[in-house]
N, C-alpha and C positions, 0 to 999 in steps of 0.2 A: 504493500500500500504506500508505502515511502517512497519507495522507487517509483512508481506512478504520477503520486502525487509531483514529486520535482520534476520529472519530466513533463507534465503538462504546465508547470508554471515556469519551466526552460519556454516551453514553445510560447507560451503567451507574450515573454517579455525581448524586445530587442536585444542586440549582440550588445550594443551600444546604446545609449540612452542619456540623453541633456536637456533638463528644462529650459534654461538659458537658448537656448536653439528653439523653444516652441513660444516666449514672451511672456513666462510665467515667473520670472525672477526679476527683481527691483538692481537696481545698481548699487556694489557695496559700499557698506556703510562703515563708520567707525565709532567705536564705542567710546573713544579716550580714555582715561585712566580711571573711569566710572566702572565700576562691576558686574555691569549690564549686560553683559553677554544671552543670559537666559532671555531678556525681553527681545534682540537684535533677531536670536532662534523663532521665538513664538509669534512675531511679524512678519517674518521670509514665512512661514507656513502660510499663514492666513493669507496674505501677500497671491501666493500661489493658489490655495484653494480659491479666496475673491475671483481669481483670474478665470479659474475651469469655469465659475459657477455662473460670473456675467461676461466672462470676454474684454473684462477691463482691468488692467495692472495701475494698481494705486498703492502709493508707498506709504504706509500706516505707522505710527508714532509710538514708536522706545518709548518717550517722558512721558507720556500719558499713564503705559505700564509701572515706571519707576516710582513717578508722584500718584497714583490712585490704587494702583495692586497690592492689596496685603493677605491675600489669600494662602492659608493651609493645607498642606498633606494632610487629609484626615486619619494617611495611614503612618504616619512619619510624625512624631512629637515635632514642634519647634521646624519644622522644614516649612519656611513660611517668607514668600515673596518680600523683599525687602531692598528693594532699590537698587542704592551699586552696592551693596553687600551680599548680593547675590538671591536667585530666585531660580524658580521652577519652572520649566514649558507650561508643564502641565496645569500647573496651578496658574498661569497667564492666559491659559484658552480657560478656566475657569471663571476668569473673573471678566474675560471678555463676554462671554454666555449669559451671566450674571447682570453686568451693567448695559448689554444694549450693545457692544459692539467697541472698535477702535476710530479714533478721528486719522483724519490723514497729515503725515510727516509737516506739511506746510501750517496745517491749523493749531499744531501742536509740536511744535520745534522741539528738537534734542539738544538739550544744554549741558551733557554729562553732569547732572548734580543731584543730591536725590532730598535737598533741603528745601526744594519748594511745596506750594501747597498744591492740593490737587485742584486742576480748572479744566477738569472734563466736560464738556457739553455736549450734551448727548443727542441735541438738533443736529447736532454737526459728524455724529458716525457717518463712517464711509464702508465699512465692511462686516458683517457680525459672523458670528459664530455659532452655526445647529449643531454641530457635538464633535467629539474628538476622541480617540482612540488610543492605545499603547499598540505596537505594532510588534510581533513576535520575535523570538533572538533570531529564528532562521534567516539564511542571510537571501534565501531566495522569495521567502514570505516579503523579506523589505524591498528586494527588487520590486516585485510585484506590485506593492504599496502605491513605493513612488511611480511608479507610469500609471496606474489607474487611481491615484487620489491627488496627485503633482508632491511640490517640496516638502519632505520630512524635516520634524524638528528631533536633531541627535544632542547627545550628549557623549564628551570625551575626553580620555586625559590627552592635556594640551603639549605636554611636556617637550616630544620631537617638533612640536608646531612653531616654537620660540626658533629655532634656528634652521627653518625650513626654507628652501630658497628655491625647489623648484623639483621634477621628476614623481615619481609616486614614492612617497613615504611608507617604508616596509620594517621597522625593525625589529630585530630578533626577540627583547624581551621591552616590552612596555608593560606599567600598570592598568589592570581596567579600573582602577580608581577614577570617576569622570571629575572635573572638573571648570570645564567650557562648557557652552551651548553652543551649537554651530547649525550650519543646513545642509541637509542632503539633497543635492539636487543632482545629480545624475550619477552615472556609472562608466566604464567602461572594461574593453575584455583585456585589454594590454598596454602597457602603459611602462618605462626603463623605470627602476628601482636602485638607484646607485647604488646603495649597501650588499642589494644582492647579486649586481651586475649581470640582470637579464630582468626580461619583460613580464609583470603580473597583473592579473583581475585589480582594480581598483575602484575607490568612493570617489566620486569629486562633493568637495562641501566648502559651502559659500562662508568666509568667515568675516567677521566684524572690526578689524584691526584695518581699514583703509584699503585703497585700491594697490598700494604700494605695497604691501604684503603680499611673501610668497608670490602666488601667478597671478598677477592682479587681483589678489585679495581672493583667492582662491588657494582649496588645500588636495590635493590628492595622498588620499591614503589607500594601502593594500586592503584589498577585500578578499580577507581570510582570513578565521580562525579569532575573530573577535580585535582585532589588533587596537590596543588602548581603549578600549572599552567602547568602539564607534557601533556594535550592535546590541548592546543593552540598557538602553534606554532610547528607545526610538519612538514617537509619538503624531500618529495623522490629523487632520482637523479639515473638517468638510466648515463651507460658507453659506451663506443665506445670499440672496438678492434685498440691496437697497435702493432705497431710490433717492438716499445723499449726494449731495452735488459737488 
């Protein structure tokens, strides 16, 4: 039944596969030295899902999340959205579900600081949120995901990502202790690996540190065997139609 099963979701899913090539990814962004990573994640989703669901890519507002989100793991003590001191995906599409939805990047500017007050107007959502999912560790269940729901929100340790400067990041012992929030937005079957000095399966995921990181603000890592914890904790999120302007 295993064997079955991955064979039919080999045949469903492309060799190759990039959101960024079909207009469902925003242009990278930067977090600055604010700990927002998590909110940068949970806006590339929605970002994407807005996109399947009206056919319009509108770039949705970090500070919003940072100054208004204090949403709980209800299953995790203390895991509890908190600015740039760090937050949850999951708990981001919670609180978007919750209030009505996200304003867009322009109406609600990113000022990397998490001392303001919240000035959400919720005349002014541009994308909401009908429900949102954890997505399975198998790494062909996540393939599957992202081409049939668009950008995942991952979580990972960042650690090779600090001095990452280009090729597919494969190395031999990482922790899956996660860290960052990032995006997953496509895949490919092969890709150079400097460390391993030949070509492997790889994630591409949108990250938050500027266009000037890595490949223009782009990360590829090996897609295999969990490498720094990029497939356990992977999270979808389907969009509603507004009629925000």
């Amino acid at each position: 039944m295993q064997t079955r099963r991955r064979s039919f979701l080999l045949a469903i899913c492309p060799t190759d596969f990039d959101w960024r090539d079909r207009g469902a990814v925003t242009n990278v962004k930067d977090q600055g030295s604010c700990g927002s990573c998590w909110s940068f994640s949970a806006t590339g989703a929605l970002e994407g899902a807005h996109y399947l669901a009206t056919g319009e890519l509108v770039s949705l507002s970090e500070q919003q999340l940072v100054d208004c989100d204090h949403e709980c793991d209800p299953e995790e003590y203390g895991a509890c959205d908190s600015g740039c001191s760090g937050g949850l995906m999951n708990n981001a599409f919670e609180y978007a579900l919750k209030s009505g939805g996200l304003e867009r990047e322009e109406d609600y500017p990113y000022t990397g600081t998490d001392r303001g007050a919240c000035k959400f107007d919720k005349s002014k959502v541009a994308a909401s949120v009908s429900n949102f999912s954890v997505v399975s560790l198998d790494e062909d269940q996540i393939a599957a995901n992202l081409v049939k729901h668009g950008p995942l929100s991952v979580a990972i340790n960042a650690v090779f990502m600090q001095t990452y400067i280009g090729g597919v990041s494969c190395p031999y012992i990482c922790s899956k202790h996660q860290d960052h929030g990032v995006l997953l937005v496509g895949y490919g079957a092969s890709g150079y690996a400097p460390i391993r000095l030949k070509e492997k399966p790889f994630w591409i995921i949108k990250n938050s540190w500027g266009e000037n990181w890595g490949q223009n603000g782009y990360y590829k890592i090996c897609r295999a065997r969990n490498i720094c914890g990029v497939d356990s904790m992977v999270s979808t999120v389907a969009a509603i139609h507004t009629t925000a302007q």
